[in-house]
C-alpha positions as CSV (number, residue, x, y, z in Angstrom):
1,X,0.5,-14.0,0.3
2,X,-3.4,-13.3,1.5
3,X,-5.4,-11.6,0.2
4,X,-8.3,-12.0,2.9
5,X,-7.3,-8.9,5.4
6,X,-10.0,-7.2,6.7
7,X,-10.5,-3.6,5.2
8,X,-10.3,-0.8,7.6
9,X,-10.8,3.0,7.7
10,X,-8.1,5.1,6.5
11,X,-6.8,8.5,6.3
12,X,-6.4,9.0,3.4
13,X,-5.4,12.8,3.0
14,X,-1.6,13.4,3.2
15,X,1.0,16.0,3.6
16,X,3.5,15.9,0.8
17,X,6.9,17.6,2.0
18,X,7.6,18.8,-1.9
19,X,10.9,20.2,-3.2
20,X,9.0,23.7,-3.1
21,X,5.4,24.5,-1.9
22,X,4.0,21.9,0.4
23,X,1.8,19.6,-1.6
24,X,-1.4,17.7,0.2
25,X,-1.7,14.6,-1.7
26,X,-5.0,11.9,-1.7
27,X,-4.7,8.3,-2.6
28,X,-7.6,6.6,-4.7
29,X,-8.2,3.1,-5.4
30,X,-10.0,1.1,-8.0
31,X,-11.0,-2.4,-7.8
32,X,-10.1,-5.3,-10.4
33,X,-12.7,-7.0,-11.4
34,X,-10.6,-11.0,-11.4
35,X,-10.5,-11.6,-8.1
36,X,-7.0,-12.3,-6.8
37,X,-6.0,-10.9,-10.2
38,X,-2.4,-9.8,-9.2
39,X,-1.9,-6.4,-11.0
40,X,1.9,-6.2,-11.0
41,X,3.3,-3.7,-13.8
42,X,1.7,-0.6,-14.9
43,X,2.5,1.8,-17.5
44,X,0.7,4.8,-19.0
45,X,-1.0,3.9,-22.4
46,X,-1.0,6.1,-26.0
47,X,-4.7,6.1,-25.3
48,X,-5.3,8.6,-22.6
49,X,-5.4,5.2,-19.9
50,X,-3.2,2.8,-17.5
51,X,-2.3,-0.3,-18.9
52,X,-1.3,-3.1,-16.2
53,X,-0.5,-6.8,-16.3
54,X,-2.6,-9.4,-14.3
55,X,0.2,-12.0,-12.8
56,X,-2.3,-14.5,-11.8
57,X,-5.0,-13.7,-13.9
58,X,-3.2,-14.3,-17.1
59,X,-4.9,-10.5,-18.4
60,X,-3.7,-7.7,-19.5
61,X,-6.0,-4.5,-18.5
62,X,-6.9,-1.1,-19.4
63,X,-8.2,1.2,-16.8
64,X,-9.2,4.9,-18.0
65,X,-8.4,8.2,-15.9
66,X,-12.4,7.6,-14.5
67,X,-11.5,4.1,-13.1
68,X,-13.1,1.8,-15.4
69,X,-11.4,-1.3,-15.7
70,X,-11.5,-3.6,-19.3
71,X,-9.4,-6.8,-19.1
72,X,-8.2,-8.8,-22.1
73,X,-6.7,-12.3,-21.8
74,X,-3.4,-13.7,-23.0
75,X,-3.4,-16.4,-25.2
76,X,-1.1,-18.6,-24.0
77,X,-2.7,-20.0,-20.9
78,X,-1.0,-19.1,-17.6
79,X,1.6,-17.3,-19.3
80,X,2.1,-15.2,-16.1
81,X,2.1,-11.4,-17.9
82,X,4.9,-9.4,-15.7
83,X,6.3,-6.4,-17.3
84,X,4.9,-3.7,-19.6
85,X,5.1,-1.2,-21.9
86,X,4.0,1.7,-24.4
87,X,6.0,1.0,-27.2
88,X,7.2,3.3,-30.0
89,X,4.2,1.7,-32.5
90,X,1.6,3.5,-30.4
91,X,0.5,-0.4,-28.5
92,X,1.7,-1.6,-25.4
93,X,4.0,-4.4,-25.3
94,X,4.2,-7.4,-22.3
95,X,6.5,-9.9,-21.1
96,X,5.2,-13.2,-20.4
97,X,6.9,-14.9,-17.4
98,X,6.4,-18.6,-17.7
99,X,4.6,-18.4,-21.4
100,X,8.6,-17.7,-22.3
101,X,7.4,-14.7,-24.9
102,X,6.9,-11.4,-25.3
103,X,3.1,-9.8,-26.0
104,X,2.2,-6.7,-28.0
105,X,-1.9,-5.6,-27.2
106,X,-3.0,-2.9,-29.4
107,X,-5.3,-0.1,-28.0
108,X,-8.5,-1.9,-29.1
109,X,-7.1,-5.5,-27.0
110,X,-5.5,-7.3,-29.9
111,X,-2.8,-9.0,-29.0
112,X,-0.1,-10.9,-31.4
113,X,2.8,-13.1,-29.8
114,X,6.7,-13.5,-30.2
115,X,8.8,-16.0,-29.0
116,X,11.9,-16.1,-26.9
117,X,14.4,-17.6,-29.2
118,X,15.7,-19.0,-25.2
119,X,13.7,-21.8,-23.6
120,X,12.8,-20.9,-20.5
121,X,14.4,-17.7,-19.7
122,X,11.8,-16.2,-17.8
123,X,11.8,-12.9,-19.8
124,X,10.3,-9.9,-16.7
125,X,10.9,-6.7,-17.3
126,X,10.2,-4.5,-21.0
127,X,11.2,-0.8,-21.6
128,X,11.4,1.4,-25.1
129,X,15.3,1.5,-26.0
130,X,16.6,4.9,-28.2
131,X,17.4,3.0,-31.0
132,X,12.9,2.2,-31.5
133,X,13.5,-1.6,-30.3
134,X,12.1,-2.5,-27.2
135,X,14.3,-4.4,-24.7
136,X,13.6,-6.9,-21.8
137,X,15.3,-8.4,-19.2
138,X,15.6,-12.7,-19.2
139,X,15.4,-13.8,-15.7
140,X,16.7,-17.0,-16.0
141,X,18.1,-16.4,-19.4
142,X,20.9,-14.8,-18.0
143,X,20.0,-12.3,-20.7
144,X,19.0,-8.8,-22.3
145,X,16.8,-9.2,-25.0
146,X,16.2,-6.7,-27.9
147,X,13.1,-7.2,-29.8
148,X,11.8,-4.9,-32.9
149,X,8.5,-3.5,-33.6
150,X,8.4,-6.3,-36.2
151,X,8.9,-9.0,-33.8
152,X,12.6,-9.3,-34.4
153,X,14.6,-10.8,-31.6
154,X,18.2,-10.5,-31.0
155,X,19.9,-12.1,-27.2
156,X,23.0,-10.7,-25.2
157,X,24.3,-12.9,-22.7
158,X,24.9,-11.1,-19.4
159,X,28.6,-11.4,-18.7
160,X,27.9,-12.3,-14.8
161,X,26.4,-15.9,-14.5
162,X,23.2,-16.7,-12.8
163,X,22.8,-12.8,-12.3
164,X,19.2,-12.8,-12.7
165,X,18.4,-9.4,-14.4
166,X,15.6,-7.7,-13.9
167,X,14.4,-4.2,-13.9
168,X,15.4,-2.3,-17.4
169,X,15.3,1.1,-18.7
170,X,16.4,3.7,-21.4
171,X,19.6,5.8,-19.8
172,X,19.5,9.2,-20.2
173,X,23.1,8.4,-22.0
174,X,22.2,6.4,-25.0
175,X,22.4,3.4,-23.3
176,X,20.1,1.0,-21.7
177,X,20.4,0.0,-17.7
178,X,19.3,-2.6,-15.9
179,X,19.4,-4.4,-13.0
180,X,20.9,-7.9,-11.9
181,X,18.6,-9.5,-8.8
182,X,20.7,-12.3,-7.8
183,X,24.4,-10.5,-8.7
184,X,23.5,-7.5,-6.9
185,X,24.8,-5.9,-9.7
186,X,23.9,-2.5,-12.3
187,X,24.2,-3.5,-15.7
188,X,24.5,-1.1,-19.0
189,X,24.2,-2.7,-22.6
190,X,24.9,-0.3,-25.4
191,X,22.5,-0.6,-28.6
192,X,25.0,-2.6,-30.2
193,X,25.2,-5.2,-27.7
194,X,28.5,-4.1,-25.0
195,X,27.9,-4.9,-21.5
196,X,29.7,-2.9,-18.4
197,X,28.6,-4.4,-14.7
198,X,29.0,-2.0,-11.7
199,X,28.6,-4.0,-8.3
200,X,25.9,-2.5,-5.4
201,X,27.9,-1.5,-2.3
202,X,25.6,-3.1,-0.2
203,X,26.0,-6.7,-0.4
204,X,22.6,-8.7,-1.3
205,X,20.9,-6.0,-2.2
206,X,18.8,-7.7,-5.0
207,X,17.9,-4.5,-7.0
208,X,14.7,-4.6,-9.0
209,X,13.4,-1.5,-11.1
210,X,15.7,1.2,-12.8
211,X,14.4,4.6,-13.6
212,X,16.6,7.6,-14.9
213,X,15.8,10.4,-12.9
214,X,15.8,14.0,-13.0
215,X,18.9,14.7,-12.1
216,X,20.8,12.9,-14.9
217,X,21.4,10.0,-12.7
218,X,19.6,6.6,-12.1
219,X,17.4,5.8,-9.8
220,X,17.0,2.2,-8.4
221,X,15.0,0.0,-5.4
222,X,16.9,-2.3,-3.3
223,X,15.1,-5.0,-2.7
224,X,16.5,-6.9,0.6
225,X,18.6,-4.1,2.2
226,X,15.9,-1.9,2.3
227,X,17.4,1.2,0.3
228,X,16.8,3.0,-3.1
229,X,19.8,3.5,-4.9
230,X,21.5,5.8,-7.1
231,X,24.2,5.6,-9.9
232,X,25.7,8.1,-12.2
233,X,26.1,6.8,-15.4
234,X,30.2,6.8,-14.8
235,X,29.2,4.6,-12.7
236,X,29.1,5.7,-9.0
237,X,26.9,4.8,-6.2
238,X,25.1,6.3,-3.5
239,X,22.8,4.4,-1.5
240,X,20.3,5.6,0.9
241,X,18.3,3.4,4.1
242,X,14.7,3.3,3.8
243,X,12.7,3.9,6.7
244,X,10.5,1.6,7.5
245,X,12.5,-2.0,8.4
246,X,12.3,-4.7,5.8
247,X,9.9,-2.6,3.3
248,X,10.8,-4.2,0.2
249,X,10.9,-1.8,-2.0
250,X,10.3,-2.8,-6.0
251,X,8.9,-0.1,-8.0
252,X,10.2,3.4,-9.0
253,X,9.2,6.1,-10.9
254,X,10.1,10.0,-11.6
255,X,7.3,12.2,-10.2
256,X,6.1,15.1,-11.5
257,X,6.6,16.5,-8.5
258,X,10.4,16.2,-9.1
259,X,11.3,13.8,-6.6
260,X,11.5,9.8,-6.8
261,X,8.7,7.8,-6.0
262,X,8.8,4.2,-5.1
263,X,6.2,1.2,-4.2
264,X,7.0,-0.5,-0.6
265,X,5.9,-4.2,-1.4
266,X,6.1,-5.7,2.5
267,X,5.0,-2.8,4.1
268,X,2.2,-1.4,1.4
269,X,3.5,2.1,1.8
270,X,4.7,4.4,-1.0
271,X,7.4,6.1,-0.3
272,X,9.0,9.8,-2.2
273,X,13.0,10.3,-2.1
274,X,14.4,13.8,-3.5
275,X,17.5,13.4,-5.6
276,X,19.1,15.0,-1.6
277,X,17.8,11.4,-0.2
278,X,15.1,13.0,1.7
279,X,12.5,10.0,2.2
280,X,8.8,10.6,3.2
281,X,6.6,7.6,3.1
282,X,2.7,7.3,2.9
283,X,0.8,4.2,3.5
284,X,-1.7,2.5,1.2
285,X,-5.0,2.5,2.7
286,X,-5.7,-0.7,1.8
287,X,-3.8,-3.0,4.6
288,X,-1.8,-5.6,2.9
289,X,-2.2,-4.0,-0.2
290,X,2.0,-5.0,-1.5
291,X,2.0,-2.2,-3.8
292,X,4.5,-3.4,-6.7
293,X,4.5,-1.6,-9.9
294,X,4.4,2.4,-10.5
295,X,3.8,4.9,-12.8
296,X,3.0,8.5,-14.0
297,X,-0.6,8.8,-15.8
298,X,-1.7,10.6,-18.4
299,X,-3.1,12.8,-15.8
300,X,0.2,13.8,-14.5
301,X,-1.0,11.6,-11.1
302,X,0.8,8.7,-9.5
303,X,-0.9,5.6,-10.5
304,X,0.3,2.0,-9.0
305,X,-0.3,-1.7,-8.8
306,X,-1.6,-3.4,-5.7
307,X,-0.5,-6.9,-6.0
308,X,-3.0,-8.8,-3.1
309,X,-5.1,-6.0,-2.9
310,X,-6.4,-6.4,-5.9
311,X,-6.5,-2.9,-6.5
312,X,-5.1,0.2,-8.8
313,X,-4.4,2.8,-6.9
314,X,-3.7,6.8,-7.8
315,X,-1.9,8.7,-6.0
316,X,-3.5,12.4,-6.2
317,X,-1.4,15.9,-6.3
318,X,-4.8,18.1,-5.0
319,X,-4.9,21.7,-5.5
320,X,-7.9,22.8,-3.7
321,X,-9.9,21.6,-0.4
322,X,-12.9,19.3,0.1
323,X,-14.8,17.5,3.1
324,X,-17.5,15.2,3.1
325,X,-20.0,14.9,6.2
326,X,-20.6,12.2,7.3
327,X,-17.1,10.3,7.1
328,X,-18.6,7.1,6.5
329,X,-21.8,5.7,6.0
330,X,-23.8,3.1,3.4
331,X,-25.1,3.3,0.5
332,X,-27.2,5.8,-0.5
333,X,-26.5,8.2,2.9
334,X,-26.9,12.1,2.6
335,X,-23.6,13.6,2.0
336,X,-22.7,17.2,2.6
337,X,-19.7,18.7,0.8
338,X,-17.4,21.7,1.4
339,X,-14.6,23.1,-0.2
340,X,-12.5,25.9,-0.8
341,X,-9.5,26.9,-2.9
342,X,-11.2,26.9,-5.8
343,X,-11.2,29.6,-8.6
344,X,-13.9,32.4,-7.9
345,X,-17.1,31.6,-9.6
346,X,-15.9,28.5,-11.1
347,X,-17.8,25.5,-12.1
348,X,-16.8,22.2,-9.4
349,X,-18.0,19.6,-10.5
350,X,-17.9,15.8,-8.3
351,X,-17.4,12.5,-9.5
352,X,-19.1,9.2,-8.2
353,X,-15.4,7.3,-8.8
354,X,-12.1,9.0,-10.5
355,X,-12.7,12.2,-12.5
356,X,-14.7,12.0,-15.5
357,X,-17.1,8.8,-14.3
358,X,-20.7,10.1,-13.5
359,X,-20.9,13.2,-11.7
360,X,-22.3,12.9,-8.2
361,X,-22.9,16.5,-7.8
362,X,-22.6,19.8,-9.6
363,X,-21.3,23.1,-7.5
364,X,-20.0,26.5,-8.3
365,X,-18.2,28.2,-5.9
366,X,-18.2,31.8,-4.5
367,X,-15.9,34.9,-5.0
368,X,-13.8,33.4,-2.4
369,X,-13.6,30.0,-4.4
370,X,-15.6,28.2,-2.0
371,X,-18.8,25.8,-1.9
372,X,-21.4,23.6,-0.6
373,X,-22.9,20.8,-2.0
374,X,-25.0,17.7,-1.3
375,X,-25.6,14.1,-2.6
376,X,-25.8,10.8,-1.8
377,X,-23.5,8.0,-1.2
378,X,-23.3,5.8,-4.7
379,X,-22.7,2.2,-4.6
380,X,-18.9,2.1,-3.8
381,X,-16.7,-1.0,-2.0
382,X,-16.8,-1.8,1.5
383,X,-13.7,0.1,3.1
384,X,-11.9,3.7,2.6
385,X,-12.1,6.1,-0.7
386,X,-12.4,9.5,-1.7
387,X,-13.9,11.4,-3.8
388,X,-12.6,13.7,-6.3
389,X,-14.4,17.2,-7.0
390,X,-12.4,19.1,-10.3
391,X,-12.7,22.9,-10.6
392,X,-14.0,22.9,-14.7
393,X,-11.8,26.5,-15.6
394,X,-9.1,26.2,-13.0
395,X,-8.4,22.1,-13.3
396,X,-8.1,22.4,-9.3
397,X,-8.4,19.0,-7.7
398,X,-10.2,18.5,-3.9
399,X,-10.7,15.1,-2.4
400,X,-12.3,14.3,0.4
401,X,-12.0,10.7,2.6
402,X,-14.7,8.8,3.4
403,X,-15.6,5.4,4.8
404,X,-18.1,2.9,2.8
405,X,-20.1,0.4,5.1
406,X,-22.2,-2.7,4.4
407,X,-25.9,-2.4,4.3
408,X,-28.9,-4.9,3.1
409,X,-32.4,-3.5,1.5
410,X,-35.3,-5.5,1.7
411,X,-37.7,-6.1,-0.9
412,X,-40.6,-6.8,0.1
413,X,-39.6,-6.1,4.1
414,X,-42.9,-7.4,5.4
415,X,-44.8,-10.2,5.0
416,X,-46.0,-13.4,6.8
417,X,-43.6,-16.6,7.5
418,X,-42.6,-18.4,4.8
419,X,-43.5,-15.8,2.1
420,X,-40.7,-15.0,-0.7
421,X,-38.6,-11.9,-0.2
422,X,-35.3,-11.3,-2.0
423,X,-31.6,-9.3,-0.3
424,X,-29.9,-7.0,-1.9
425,X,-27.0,-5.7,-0.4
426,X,-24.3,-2.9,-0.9
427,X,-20.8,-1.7,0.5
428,X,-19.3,-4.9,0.7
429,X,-16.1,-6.1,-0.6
430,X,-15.4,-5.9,-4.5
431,X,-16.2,-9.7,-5.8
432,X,-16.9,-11.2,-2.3
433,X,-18.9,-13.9,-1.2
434,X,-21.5,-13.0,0.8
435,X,-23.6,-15.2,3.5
436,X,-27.3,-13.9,4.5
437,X,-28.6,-14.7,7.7
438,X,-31.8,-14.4,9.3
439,X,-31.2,-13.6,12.7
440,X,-34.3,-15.4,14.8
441,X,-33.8,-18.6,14.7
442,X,-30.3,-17.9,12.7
443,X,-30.8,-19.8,9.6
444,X,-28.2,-18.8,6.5
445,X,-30.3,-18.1,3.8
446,X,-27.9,-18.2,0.8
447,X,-24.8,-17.1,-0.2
448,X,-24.8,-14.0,-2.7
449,X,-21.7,-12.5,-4.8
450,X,-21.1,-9.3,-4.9
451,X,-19.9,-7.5,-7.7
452,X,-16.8,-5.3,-8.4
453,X,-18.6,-2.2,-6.8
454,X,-19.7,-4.6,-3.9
455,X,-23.4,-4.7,-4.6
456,X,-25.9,-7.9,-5.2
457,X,-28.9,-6.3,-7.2
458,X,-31.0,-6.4,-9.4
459,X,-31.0,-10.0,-10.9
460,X,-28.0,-11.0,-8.5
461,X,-30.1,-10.3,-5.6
462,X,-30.6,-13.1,-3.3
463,X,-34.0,-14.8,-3.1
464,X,-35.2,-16.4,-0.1
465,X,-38.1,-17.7,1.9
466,X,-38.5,-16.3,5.7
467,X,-38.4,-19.1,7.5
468,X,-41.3,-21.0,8.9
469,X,-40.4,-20.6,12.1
470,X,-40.0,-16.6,12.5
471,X,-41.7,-14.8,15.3
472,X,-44.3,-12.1,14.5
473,X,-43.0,-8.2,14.7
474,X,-39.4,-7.0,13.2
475,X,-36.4,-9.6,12.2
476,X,-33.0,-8.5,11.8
477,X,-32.1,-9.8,8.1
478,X,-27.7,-9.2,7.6
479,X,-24.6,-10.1,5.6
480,X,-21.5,-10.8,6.1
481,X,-18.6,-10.4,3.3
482,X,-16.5,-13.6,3.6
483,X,-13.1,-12.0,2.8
484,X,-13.7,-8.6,4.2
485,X,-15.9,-9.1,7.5
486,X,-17.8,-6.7,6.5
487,X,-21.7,-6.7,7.8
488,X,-24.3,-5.6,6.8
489,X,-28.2,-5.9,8.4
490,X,-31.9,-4.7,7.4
491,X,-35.6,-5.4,9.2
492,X,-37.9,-7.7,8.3
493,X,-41.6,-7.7,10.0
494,X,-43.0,-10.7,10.2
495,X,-47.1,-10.3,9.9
């Protein structure tokens, strides 16, 4: 898997065929700071944030509601963090692939460590049981694990050998479910340890994550034949085909919106699935993204996991209407907002990133809830985003799409040849390396790394001599991000 594809513009506005009202939903994303990171699982935390697990990384990390992202690292070294958790203790509990243990990070990034009693049995997948235990999945095990909030670890072998399980969750019958990736198998393990298998119709259907859903059922995703699944808990099946060819479909979650929602890992689409099996699918904006993990927030939104897109993104229910003009531009550009749907009168206010990071402009709207507004474009990654404008007495949510390009400043951007000047440079890919070139003779200056909002200021600006050999009058200057192609240029005159 890659993660050098080239970021393009998006649309990033969608229509959401809901169970009732039509729904216009926006997608979001936030950048990790670890580059190639691999967020995998997510869960909502006690704390008003996500919580998600770093694959590669060997991190666990908190992002709040506003996008800030804080990582914390495992101790056991490449451990591989895979599933997570809130647990019933008020801290978030992790499996650790290949570290062959299970994690518990409180709130404030503590993190203790238990011990699979099995060596080597890959534990994956965690979920909160009914009895206040938490129970995980042993890949290679060939086991369901029960451990307590005390660290307590009791094994039950699966009855099926070599069945790989996998996805896990609380039944909405007092049992637990889970799922068996190489058996193609449903599995159901009462609190005291009994085991009942029920076998996929679909042969090699490698199911991965269980949810119950809303219609006393559960929900799962078929992993190689391409469907999302559904069993009672007496046991019977229905299976319906997703869309889009060879998808992969991993992660699934109840929506608020009272449908299914599921992470399309081959594909980087989400897709939605009523409890009818109606399926409507949405794609990441991100290309190559491999959306895996997926979750409600706090915030009632649809937050996920992009596995080589480095990325968490949200998945927004919006209320109300905004548009931004232009529809892509650099960094600091003129914006001009406009919106409507709001409450009369209200107070609107905009965010620079997800609601409640700095506010990019204030507004209130009119008796007919509408408004205009202007600012200018913050330093943001290369590639799609939106912003988010939040009506402050209604809670109505607007986003608008927009497109972030590269662009270099100059300081100074005059001045004789070989003088000192230094690049700074904006809108290009979160943690990218980026090469400088001076245009006439082309002669790479240096190599500059941007940080996780794409910019190289300040003190990671890059310093540089214009060369000796530079004609007199204007220079084109410009970057170009090594993983995203994205380029940027500025003028130098040469005195």
């Amino acid at each position: 898997m890659s993660n050098s594809a080239i970021l393009f513009p998006a649309a990033l506005l969608l229509t959401l065929p809901a169970i009732l009202p039509a729904q216009p939903i926006a997608i979001a994303q936030f950048p990790v700071p670890t580059l190639a990171s691999g967020p995998n699982e997510i869960a909502p935390g006690p704390d008003g944030a996500l919580w998600f697990t770093e694959f590669n990384a060997n991190h666990i990390a908190r992002i709040a509601i506003a996008g800030a992202v804080r990582e914390y690292t495992v101790p056991t070294p490449k451990s591989i963090p895979d599933g997570l958790t809130a647990g019933p203790d008020g801290a978030l509990w992790f499996t650790e692939f290949a570290g062959n243990k299970i994690g518990r990070i409180t709130t404030a990034g503590a993190i203790t460590e238990y011990r699979v009693p099995t060596p080597a049995s890959n534990p994956a997948e965690i979920a909160p049981g009914p009895d206040g235990a938490l129970w995980f999945t042993e890949y290679s095990g060939n086991q369901i694990g029960r451990i307590t909030t005390a660290g307590a670890i009791t094994e039950y072998p699966v009855p099926t050998p070599d069945s790989a399980p996998h996805g896990i969750t609380a039944g909405p019958d007092g049992a637990v479910w889970f799922t068996e990736h190489y058996a193609g198998k449903i599995g159901r393990i009462t609190t005291a340890g009994s085991i009942t298998e029920y076998v996929v119709p679909t042969p090699g259907s490698y199911p991965a994550a269980i949810v119950p859903g809303p219609d006393g059922a559960l929900w799962f995703a078929e992993h190689y034949t391409n469907k999302i699944g559904r069993i009672t808990t007496e046991g019977a099946f229905t299976e319906y085909l997703v869309p889009t060819a060879a998808s992969y479909p991993v992660g699934i979650v109840a929506g608020p919106d009272g449908a299914l929602w599921f992470t399309e890992y081959a594909t980087g689409k989400l897709g939605r699935i009523t409890t009818a099996g109606s399926i409507t699918e949405y794609p990441v904006p991100t290309p190559n993204s491999s959306p895996l993990g997926i979750a409600v927030g706090p915030d009632a939104q649809l937050w996920f996991a992009e596995y080589t897109g480095n990325q968490i993104g949200e998945a927004l229910f919006t209320t109300a209407t905004l548009a931004v003009a232009p529809a892509t531009g650099s960094y600091r550009t003129s914006l001009t907002f406009t919106a409507s749907q709001f409450a009369p009168n209200e107070s609107v206010r905009i965010y620079s990133s997800g609601v409640g990071s700095a506010v990019l402009a204030h507004a209130t709207a009119d008796a007919s809830g509408a408004f205009t507004a202007s600012a200018t474009q913050p330093a943001s990654p290369f590639g799609p985003r939106i912003f988010q404008a939040l009506g402050q007495t209604s809670g109505k949510l607007g986003a608008a799409s927009f497109a972030v390009t590269a662009r270099l400043v100059l300081k100074p951007a005059s001045g004789s040849a070989g003088s000192a000047a230094a690049a700074q440079g904006y809108g290009f890919g979160a943690g990218e390396q980026v090469d400088v070139y001076w245009s006439n003779p082309q002669t790479l200056l240096g190599t500059a790394a941007a940080n996780v909002q794409g910019a190289f200021n300040g003190t990671a600006a890059l310093a540089f001599t214009v060369p000796a050999g530079a004609p007199e009058g204007v220079n084109q200057v410009y970057g170009v991000g090594l993983t995203t192609g994205a380029n940027g240029s500025a003028s130098f005159t040469v005195q």
